[in-house]
HTML snippet that shows the backbone in 3Dmol.js (N, CA, C, O; Angstrom):
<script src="https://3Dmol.org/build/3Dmol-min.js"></script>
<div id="view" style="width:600px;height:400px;position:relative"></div>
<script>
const pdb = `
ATOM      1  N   UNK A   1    -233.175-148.611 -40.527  1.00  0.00           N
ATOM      2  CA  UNK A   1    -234.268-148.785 -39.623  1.00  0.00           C
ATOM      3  C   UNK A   1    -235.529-148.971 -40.451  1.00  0.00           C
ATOM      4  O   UNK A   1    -235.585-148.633 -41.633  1.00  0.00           O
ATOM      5  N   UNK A   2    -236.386-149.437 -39.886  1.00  0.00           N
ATOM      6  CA  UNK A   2    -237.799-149.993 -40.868  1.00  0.00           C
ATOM      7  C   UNK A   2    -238.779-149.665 -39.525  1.00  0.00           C
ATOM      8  O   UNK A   2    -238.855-150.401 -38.540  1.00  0.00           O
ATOM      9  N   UNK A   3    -239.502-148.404 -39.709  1.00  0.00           N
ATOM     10  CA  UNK A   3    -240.591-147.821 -39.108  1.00  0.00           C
ATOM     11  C   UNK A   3    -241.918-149.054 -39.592  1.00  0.00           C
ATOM     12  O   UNK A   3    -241.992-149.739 -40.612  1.00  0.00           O
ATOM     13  N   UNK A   4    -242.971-148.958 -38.245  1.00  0.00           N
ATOM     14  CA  UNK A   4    -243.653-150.249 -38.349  1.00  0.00           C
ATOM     15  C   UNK A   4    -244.959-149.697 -39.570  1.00  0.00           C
ATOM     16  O   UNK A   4    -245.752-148.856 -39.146  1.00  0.00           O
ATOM     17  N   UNK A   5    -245.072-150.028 -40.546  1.00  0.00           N
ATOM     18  CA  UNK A   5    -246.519-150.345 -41.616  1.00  0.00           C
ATOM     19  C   UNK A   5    -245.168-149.392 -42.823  1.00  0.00           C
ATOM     20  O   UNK A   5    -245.552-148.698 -43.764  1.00  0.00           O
ATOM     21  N   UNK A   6    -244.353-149.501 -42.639  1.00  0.00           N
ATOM     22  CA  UNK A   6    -243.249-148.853 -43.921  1.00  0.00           C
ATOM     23  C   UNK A   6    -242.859-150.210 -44.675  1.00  0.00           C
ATOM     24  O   UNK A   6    -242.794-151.394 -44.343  1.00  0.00           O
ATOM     25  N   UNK A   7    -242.628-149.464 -45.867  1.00  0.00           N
ATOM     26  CA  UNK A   7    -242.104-151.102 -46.632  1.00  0.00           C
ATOM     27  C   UNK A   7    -240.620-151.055 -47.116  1.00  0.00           C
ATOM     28  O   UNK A   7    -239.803-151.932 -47.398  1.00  0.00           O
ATOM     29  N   UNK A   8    -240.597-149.969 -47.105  1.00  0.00           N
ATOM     30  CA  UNK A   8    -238.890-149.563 -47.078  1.00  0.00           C
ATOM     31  C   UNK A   8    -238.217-149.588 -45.872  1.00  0.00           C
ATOM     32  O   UNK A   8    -238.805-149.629 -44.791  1.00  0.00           O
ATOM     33  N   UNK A   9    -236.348-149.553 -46.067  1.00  0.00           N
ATOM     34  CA  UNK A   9    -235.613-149.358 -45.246  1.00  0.00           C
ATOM     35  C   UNK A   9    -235.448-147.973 -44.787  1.00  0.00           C
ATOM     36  O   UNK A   9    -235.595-147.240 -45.765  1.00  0.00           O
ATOM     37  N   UNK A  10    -235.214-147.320 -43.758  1.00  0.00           N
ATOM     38  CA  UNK A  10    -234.649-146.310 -43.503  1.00  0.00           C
ATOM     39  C   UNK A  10    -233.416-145.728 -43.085  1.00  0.00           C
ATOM     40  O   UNK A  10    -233.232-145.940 -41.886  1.00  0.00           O
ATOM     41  N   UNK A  11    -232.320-144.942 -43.733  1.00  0.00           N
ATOM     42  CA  UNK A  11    -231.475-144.668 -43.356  1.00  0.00           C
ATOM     43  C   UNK A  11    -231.291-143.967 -42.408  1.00  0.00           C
ATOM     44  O   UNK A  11    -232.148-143.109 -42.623  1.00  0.00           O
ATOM     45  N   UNK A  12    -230.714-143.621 -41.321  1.00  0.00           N
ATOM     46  CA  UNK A  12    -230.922-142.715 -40.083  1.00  0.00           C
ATOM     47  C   UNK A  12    -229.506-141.657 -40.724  1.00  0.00           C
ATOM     48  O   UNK A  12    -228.705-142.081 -41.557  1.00  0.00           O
ATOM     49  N   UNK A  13    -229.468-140.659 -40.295  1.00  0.00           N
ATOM     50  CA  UNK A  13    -228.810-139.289 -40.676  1.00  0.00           C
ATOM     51  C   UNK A  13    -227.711-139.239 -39.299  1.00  0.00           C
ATOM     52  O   UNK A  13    -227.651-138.430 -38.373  1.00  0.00           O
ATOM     53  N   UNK A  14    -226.889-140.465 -39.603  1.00  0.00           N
ATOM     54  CA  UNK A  14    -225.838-140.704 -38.218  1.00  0.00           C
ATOM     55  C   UNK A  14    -224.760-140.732 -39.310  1.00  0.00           C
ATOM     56  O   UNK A  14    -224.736-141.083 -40.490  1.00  0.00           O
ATOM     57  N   UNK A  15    -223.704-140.118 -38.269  1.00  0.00           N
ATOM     58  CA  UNK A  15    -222.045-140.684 -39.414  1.00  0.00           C
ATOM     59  C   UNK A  15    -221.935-141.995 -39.481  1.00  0.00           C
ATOM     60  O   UNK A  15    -222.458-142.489 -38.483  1.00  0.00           O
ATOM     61  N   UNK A  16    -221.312-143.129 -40.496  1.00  0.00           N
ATOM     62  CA  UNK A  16    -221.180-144.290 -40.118  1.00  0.00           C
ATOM     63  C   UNK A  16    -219.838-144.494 -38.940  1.00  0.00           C
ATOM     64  O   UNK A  16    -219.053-143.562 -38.772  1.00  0.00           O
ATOM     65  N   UNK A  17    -219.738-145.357 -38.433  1.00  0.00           N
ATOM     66  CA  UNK A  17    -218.580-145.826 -37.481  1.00  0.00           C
ATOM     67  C   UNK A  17    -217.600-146.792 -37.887  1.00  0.00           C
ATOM     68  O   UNK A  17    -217.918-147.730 -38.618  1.00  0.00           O
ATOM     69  N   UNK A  18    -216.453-146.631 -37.474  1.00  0.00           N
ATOM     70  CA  UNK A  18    -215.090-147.430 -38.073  1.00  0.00           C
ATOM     71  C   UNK A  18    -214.755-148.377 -37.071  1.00  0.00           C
ATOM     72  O   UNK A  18    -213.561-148.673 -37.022  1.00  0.00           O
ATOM     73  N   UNK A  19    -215.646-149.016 -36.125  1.00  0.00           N
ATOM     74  CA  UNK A  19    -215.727-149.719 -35.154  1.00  0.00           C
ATOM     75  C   UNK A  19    -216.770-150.370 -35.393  1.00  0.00           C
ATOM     76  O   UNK A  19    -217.511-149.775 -36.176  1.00  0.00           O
ATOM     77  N   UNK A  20    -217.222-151.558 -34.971  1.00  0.00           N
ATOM     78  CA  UNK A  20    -218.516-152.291 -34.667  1.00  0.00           C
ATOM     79  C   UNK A  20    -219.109-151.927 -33.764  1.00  0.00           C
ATOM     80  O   UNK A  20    -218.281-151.660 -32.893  1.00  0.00           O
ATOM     81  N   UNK A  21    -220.533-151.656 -33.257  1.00  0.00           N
ATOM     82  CA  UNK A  21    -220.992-151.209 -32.462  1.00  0.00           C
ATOM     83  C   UNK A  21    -222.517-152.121 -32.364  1.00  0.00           C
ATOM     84  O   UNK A  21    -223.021-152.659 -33.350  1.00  0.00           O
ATOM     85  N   UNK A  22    -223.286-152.174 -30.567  1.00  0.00           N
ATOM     86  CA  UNK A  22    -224.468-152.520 -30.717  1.00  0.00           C
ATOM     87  C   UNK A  22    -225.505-151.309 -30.485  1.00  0.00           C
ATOM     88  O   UNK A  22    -225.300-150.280 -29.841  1.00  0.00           O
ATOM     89  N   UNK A  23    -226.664-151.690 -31.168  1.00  0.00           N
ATOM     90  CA  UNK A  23    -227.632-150.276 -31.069  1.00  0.00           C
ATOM     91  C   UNK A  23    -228.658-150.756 -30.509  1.00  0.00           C
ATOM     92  O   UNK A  23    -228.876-151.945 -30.742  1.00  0.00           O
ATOM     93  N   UNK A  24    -229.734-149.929 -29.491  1.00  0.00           N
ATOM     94  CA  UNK A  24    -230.822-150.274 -29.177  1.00  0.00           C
ATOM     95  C   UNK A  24    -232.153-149.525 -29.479  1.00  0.00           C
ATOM     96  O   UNK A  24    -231.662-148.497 -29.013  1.00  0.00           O
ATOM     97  N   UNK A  25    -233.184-149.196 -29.780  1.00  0.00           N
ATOM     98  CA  UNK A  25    -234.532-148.808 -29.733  1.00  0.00           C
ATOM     99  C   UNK A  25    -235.069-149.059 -28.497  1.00  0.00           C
ATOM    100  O   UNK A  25    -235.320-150.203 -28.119  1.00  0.00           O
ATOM    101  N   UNK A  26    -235.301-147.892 -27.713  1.00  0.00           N
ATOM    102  CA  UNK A  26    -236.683-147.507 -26.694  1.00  0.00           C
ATOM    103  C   UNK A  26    -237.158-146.368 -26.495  1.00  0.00           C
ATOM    104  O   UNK A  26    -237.433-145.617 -27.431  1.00  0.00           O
ATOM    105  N   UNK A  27    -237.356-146.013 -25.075  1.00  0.00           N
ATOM    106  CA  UNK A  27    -238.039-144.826 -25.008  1.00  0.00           C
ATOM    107  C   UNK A  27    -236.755-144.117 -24.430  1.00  0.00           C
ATOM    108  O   UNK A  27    -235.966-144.665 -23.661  1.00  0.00           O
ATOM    109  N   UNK A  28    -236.652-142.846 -24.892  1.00  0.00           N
ATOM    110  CA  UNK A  28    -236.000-141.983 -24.465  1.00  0.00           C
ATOM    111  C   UNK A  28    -236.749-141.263 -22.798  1.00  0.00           C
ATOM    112  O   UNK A  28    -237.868-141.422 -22.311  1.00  0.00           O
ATOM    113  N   UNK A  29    -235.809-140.641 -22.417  1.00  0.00           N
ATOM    114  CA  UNK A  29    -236.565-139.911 -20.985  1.00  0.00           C
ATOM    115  C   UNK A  29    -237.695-139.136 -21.689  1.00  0.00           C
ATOM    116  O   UNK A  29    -238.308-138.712 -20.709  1.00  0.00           O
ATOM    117  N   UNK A  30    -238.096-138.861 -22.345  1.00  0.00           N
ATOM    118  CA  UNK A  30    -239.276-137.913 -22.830  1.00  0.00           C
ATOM    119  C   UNK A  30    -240.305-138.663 -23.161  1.00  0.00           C
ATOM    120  O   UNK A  30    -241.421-138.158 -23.284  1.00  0.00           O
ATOM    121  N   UNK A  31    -240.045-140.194 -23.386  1.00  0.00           N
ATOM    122  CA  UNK A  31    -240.905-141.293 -23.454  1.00  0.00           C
ATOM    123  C   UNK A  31    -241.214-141.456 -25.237  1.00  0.00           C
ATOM    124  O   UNK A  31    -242.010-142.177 -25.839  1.00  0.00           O
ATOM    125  N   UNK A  32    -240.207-140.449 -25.727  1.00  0.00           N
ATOM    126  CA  UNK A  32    -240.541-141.216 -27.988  1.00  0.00           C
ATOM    127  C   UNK A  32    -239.326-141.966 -27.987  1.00  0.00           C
ATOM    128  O   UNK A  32    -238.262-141.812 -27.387  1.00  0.00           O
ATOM    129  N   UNK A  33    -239.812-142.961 -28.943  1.00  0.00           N
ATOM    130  CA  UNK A  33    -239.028-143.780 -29.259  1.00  0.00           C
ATOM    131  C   UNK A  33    -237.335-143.218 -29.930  1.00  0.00           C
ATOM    132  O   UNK A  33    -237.164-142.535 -30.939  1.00  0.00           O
ATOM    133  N   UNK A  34    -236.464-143.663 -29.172  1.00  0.00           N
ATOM    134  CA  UNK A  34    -234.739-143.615 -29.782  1.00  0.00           C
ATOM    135  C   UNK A  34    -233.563-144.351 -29.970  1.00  0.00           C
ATOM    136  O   UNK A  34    -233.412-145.469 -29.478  1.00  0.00           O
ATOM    137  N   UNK A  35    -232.843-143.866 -30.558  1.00  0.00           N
ATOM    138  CA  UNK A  35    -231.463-145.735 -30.690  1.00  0.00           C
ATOM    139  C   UNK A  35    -230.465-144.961 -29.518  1.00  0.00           C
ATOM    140  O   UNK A  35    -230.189-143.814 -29.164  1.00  0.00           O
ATOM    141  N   UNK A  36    -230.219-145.964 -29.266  1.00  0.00           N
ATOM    142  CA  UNK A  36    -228.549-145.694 -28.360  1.00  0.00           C
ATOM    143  C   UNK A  36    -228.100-146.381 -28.412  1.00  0.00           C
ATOM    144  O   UNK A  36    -228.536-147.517 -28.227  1.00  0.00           O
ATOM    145  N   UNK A  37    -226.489-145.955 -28.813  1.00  0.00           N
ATOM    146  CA  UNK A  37    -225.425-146.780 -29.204  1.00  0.00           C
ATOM    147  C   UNK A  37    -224.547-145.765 -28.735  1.00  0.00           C
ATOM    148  O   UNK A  37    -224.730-144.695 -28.154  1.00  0.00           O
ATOM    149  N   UNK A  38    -222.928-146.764 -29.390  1.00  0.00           N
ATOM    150  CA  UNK A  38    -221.963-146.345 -28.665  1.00  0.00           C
ATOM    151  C   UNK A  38    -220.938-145.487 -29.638  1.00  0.00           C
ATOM    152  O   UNK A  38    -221.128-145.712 -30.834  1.00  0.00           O
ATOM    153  N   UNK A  39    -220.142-144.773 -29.412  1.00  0.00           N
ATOM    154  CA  UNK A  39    -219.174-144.396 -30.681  1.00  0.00           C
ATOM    155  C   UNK A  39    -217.913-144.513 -30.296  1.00  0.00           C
ATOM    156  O   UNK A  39    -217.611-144.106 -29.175  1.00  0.00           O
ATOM    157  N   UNK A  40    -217.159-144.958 -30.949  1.00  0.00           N
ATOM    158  CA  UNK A  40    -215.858-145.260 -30.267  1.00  0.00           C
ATOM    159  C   UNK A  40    -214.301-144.972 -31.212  1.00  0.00           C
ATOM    160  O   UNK A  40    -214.444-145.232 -32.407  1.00  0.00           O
ATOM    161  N   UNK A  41    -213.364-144.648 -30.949  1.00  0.00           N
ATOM    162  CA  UNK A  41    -212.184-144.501 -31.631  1.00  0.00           C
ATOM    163  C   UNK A  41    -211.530-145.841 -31.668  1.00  0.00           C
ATOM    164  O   UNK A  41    -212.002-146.820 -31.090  1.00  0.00           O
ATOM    165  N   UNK A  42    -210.253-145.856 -32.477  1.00  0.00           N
ATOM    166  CA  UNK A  42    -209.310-146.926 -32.217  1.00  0.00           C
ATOM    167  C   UNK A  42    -210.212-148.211 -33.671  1.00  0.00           C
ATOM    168  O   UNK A  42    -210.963-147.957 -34.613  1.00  0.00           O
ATOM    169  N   UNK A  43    -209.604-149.549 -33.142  1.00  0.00           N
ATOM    170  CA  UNK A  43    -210.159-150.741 -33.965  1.00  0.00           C
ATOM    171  C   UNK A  43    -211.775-151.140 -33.713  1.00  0.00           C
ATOM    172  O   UNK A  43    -212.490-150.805 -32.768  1.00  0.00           O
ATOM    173  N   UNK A  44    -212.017-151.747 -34.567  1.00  0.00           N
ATOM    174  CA  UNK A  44    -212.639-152.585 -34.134  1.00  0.00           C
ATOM    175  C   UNK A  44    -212.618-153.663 -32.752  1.00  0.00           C
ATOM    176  O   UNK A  44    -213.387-153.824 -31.804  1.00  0.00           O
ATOM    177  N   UNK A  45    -211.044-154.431 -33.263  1.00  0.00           N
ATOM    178  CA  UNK A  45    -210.462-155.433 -32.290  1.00  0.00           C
ATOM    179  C   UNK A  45    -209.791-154.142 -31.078  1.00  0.00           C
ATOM    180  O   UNK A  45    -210.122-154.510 -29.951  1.00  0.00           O
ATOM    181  N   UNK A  46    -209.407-153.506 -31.049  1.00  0.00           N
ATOM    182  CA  UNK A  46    -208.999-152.150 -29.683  1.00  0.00           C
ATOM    183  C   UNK A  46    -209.988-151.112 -29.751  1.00  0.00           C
ATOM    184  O   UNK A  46    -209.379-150.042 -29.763  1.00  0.00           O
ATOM    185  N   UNK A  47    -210.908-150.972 -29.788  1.00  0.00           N
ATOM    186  CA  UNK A  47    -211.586-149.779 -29.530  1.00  0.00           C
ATOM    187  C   UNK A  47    -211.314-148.528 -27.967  1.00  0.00           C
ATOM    188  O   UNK A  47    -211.196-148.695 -26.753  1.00  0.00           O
ATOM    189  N   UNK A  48    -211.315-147.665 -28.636  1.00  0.00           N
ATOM    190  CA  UNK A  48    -210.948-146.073 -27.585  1.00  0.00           C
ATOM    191  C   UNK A  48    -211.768-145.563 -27.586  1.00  0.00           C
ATOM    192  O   UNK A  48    -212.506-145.552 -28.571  1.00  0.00           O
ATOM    193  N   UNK A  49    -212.054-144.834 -26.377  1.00  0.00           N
ATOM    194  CA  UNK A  49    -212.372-143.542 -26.273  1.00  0.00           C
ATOM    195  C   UNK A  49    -214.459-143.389 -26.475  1.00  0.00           C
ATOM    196  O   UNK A  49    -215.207-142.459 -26.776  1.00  0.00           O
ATOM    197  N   UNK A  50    -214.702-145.098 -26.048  1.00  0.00           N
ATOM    198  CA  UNK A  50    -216.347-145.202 -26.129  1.00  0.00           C
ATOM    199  C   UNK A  50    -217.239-144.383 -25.433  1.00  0.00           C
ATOM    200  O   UNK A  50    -217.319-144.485 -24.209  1.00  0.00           O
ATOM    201  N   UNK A  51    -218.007-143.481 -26.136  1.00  0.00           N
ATOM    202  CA  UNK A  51    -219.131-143.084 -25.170  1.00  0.00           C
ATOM    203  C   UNK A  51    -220.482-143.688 -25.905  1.00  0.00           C
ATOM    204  O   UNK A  51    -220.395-144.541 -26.789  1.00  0.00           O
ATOM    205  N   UNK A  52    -221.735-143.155 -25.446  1.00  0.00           N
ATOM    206  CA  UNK A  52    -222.637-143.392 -25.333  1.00  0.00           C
ATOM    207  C   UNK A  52    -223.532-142.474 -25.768  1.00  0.00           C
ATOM    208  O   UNK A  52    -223.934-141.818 -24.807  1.00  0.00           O
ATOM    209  N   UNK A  53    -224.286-141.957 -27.343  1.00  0.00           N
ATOM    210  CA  UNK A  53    -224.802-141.138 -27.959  1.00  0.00           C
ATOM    211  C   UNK A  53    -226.279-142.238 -27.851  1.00  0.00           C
ATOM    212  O   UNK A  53    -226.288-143.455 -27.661  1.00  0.00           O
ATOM    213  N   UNK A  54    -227.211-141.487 -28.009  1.00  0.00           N
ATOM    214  CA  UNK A  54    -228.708-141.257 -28.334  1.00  0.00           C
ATOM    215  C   UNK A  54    -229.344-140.157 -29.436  1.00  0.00           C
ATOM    216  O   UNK A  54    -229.249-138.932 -29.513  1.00  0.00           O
ATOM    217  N   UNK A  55    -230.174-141.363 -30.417  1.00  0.00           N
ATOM    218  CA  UNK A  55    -230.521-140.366 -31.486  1.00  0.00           C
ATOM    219  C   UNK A  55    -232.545-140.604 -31.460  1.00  0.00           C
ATOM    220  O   UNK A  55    -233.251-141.537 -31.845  1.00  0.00           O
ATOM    221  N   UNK A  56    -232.818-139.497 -30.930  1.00  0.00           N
ATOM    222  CA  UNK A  56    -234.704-139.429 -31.030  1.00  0.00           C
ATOM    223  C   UNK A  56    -234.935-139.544 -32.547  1.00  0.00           C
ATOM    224  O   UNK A  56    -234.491-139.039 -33.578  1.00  0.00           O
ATOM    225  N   UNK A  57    -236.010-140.623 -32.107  1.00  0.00           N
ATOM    226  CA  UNK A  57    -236.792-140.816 -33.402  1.00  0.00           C
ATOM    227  C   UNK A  57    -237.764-140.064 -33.548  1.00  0.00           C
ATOM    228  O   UNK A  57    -238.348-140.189 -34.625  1.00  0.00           O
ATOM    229  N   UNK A  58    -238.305-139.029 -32.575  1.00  0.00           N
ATOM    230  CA  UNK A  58    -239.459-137.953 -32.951  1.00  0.00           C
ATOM    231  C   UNK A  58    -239.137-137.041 -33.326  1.00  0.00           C
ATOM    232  O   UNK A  58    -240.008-136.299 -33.780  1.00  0.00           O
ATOM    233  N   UNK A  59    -237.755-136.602 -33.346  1.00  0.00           N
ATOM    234  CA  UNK A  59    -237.421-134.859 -34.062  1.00  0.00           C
ATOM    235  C   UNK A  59    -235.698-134.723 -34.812  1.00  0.00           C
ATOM    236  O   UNK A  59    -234.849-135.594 -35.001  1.00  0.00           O
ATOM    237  N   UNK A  60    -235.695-134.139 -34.926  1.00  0.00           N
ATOM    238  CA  UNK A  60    -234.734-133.627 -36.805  1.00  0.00           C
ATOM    239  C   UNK A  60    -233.194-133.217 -35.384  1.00  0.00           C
ATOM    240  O   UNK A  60    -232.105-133.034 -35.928  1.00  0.00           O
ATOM    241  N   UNK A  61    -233.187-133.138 -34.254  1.00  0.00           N
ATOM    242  CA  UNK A  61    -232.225-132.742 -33.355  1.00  0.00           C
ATOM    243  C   UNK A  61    -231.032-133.346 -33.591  1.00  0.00           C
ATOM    244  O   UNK A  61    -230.108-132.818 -32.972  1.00  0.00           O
ATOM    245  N   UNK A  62    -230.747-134.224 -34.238  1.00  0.00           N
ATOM    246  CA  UNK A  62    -229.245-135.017 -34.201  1.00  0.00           C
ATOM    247  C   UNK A  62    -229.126-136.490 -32.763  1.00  0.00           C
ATOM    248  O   UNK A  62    -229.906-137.078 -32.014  1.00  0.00           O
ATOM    249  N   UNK A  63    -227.875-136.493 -33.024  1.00  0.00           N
ATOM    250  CA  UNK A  63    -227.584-137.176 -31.885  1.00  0.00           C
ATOM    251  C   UNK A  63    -227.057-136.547 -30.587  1.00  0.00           C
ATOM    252  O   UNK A  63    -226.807-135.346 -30.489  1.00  0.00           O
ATOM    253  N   UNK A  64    -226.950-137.189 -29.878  1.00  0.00           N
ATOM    254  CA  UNK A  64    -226.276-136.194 -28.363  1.00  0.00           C
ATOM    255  C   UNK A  64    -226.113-137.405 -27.560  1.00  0.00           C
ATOM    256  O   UNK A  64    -226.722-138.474 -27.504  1.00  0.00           O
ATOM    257  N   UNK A  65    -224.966-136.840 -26.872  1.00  0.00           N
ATOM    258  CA  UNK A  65    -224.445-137.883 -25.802  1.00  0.00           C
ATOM    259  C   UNK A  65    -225.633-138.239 -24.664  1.00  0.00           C
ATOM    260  O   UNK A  65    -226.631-137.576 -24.381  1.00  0.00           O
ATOM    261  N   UNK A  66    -225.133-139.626 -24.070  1.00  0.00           N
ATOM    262  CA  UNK A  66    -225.669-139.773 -23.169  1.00  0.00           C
ATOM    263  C   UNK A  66    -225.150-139.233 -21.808  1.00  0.00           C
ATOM    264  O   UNK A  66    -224.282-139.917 -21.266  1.00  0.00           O
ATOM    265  N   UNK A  67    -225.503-138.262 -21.268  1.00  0.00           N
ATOM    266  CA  UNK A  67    -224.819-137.428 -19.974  1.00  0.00           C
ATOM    267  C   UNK A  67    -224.635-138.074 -18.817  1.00  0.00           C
ATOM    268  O   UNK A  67    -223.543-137.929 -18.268  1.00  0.00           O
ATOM    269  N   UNK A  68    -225.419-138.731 -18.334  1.00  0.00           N
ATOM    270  CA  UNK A  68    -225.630-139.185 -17.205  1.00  0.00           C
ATOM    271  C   UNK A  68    -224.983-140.919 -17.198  1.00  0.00           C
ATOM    272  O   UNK A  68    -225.093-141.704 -16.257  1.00  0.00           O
ATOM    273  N   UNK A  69    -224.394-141.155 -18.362  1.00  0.00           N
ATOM    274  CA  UNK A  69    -224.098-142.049 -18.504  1.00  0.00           C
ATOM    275  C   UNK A  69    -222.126-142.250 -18.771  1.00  0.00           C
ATOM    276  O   UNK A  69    -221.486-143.302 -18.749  1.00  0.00           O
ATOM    277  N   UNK A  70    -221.790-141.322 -18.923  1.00  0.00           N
ATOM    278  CA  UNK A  70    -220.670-140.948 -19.269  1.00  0.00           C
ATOM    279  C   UNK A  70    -219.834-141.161 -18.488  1.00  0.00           C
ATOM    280  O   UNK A  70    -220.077-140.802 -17.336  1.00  0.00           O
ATOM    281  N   UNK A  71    -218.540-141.810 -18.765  1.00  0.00           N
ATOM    282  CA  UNK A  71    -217.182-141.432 -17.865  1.00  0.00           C
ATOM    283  C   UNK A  71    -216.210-141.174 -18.598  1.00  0.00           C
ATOM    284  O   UNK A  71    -216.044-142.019 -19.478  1.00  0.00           O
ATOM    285  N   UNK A  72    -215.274-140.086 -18.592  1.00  0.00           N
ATOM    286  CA  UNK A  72    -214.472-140.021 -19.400  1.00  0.00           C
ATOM    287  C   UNK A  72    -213.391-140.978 -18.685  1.00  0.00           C
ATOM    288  O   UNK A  72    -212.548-141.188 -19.556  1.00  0.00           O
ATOM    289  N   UNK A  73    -213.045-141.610 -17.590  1.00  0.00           N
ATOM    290  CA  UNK A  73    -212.128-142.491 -17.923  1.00  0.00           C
ATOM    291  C   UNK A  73    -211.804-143.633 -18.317  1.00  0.00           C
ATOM    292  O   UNK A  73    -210.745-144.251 -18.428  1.00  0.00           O
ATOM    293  N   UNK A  74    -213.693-143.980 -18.667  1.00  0.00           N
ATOM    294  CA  UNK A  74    -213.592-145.188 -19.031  1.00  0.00           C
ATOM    295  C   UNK A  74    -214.428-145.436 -20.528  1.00  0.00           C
ATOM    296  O   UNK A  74    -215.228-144.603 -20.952  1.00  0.00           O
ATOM    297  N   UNK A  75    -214.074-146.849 -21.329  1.00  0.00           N
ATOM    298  CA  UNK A  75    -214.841-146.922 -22.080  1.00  0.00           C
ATOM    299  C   UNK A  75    -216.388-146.800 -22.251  1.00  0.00           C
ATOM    300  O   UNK A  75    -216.179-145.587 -22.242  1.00  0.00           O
ATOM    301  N   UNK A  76    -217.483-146.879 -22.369  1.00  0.00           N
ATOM    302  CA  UNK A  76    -218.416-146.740 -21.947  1.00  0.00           C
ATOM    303  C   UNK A  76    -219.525-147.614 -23.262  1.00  0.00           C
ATOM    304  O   UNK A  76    -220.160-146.980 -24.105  1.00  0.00           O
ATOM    305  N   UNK A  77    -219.530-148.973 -23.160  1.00  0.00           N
ATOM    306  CA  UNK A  77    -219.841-149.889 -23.848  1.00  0.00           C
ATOM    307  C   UNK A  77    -221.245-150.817 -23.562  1.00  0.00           C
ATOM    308  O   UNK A  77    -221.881-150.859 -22.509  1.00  0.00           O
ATOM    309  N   UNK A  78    -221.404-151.228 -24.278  1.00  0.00           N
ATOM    310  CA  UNK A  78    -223.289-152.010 -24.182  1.00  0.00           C
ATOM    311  C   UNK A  78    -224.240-151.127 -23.752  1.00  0.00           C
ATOM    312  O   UNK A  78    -224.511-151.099 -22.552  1.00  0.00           O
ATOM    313  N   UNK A  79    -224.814-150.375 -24.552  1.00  0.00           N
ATOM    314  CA  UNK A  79    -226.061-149.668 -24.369  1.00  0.00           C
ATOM    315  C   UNK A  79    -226.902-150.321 -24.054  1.00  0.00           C
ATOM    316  O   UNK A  79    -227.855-149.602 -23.753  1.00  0.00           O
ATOM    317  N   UNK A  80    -227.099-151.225 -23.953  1.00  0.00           N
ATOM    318  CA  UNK A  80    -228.678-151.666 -23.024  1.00  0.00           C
ATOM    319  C   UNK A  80    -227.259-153.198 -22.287  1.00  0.00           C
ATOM    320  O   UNK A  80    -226.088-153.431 -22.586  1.00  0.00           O
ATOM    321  N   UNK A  81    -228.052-153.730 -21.476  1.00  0.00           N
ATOM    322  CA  UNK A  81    -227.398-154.554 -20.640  1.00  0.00           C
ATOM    323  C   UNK A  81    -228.227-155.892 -21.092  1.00  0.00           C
ATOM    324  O   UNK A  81    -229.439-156.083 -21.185  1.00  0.00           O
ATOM    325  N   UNK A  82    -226.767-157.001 -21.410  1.00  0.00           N
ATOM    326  CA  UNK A  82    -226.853-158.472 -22.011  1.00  0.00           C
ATOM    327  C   UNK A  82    -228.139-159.391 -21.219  1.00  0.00           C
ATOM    328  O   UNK A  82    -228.596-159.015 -20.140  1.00  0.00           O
ATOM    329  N   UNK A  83    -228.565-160.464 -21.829  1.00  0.00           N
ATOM    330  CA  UNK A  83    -228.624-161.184 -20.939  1.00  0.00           C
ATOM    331  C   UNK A  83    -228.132-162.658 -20.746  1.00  0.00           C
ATOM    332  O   UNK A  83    -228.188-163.486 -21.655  1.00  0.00           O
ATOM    333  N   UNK A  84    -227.621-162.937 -19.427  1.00  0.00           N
ATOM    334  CA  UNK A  84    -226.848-164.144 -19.479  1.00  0.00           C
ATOM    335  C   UNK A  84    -227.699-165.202 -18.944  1.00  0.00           C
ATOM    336  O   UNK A  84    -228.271-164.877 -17.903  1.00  0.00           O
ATOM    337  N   UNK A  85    -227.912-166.251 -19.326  1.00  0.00           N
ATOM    338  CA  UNK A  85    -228.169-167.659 -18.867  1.00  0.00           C
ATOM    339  C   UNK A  85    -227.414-168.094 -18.199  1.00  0.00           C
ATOM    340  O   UNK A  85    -227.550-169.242 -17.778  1.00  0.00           O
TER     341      UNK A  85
END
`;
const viewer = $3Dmol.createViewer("view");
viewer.addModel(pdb, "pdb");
viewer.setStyle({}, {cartoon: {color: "spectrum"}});
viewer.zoomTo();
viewer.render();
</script>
C-alpha cells in the first residue's frame, strides 16, 4: 500500500493468501479509511470456503471478518461490486 505524500511502499501486517484475491480501500463503518478483501481455501482455479475480512487503516487491531456480510454456506466473493457495461 502507498499512503498519499509517502514515497515508499507499504507492507500491510496481513498473512499472504494461496489464492488470488481482489482488495478494496474505503471507509469503514467508523468512517477511517480500510481494505476489504476476501480469504479463501482450496486453488486459486477452485477456491473454498471465501469469506470476507476487513483490515482498518487507523489502528494496530488486525483484521476481522466482515459480519454482516457473511454466509457460511456460501462462498462470499467480490468485496466491492464490478462494474458492467
Amino acid at each position: 500500500m502507498r499512503r498519499a505524500g509517502a514515497a515508499a511502499v507499504e507492507r500491510l501486517p496481513l498473512a499472504p493468501s494461496a489464492t488470488q484475491f481482489e482488495a478494496d480501500v474505503g471507509p469503514a463503518s467508523d468512517g477511517r479509511a480500510a481494505v476489504i478483501y476476501q480469504r479463501c481455501g482450496g486453488t486459486s482455479i477452485a477456491p473454498t470456503g471465501c469469506d470476507l475480512f476487513v483490515y482498518s487503516l487507523g489502528d494496530t487491531s488486525g483484521e476481522r471478518p466482515v459480519r454482516n456480510a457473511s454466509d457460511p454456506d456460501l462462498n462470499d466473493v467480490q468485496p466491492t461490486p464490478s462494474t458492467v457495461s
